[in-house]
DRENDO-1510 file (C-alpha; in Angstrom, 1 decimal, always signed):
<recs>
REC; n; res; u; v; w
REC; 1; UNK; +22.6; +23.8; +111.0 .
REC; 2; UNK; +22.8; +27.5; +110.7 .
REC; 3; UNK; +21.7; +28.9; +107.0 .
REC; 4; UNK; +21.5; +32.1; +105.2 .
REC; 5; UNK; +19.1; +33.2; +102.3 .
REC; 6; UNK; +20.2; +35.3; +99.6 .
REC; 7; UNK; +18.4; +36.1; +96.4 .
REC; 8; UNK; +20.3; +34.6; +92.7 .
REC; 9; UNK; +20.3; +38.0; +91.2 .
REC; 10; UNK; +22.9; +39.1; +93.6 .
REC; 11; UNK; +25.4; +37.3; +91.4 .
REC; 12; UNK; +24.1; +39.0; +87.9 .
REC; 13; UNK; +25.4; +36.9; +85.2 .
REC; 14; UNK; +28.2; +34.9; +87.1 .
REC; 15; UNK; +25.3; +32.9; +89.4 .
REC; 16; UNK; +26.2; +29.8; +90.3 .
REC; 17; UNK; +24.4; +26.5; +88.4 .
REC; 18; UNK; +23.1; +23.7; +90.3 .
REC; 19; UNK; +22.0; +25.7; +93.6 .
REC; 20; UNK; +18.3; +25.0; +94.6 .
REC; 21; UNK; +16.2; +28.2; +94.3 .
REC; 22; UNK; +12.6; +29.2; +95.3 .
REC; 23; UNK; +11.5; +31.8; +93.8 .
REC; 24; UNK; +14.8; +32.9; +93.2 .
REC; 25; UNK; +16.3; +32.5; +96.9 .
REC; 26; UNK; +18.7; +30.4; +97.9 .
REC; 27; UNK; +19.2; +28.8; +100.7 .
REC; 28; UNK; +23.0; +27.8; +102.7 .
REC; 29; UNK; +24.7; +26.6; +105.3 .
REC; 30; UNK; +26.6; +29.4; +106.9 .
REC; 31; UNK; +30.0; +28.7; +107.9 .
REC; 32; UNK; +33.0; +30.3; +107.7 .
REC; 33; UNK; +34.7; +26.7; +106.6 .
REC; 34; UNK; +33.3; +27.4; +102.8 .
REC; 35; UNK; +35.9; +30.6; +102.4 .
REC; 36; UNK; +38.7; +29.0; +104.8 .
REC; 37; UNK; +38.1; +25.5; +102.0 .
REC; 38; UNK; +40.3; +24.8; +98.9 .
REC; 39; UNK; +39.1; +24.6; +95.6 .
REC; 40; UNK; +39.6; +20.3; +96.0 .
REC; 41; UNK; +37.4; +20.3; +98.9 .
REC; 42; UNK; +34.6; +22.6; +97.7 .
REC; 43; UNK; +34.2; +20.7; +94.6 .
REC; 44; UNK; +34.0; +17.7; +96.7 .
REC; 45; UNK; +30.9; +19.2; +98.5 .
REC; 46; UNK; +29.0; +20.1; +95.8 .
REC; 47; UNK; +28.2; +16.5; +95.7 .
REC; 48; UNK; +26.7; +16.8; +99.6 .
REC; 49; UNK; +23.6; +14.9; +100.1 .
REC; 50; UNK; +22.5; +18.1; +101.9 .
REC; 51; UNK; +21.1; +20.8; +99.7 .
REC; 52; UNK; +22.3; +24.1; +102.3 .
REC; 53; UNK; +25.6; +22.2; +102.0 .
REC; 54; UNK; +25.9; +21.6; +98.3 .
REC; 55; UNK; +24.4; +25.5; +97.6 .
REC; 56; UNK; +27.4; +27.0; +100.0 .
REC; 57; UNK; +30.4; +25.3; +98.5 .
REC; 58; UNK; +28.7; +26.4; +94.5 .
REC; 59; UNK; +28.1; +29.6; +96.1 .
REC; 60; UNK; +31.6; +29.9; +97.7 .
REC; 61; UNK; +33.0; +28.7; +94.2 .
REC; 62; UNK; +30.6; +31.6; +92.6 .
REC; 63; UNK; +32.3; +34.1; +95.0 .
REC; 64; UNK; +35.9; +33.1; +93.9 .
REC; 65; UNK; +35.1; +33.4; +90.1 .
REC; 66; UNK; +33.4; +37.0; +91.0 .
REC; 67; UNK; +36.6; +37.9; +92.9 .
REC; 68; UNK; +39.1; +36.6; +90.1 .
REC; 69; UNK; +37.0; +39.1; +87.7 .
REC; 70; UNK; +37.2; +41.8; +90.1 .
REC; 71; UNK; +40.8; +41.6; +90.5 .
REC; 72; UNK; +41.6; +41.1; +86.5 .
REC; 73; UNK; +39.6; +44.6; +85.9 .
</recs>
């Protein structure tokens, strides 16, 4: 599986909750299927049994909440 580090401060105040970090890095699968993914099938991966998994879709989610602010400023 193909992963991608990046650090939780990247996000500021809108991080996501739930990802595993080490010292403050985290650690996810990277696919393009996270951003292609509805809102249904994200939430059902944040329940994956696989922690790179599990911190893409939260992160993905993270992304779409940072976007939605973006756009309504």
């Amino acid at each position: 599986m193909k992963t991608k580090t990046y650090h939780i401060s990247n996000f500021g105040n809108m991080a996501p909750s739930g990802v595993d970090c080490v010292d403050g890095y985290v650690t996810i699968h990277d696919s393009t299927r996270y951003s292609d993914a509805t809102v249904q099938q994200l939430h059902t991966w944040t329940t994956s049994r696989l922690p790179a998994v599990r911190d893409a879709a939260l992160t993905e989610l993270a992304n779409r909440e940072v976007q939605n602010w973006r756009n309504s400023n």
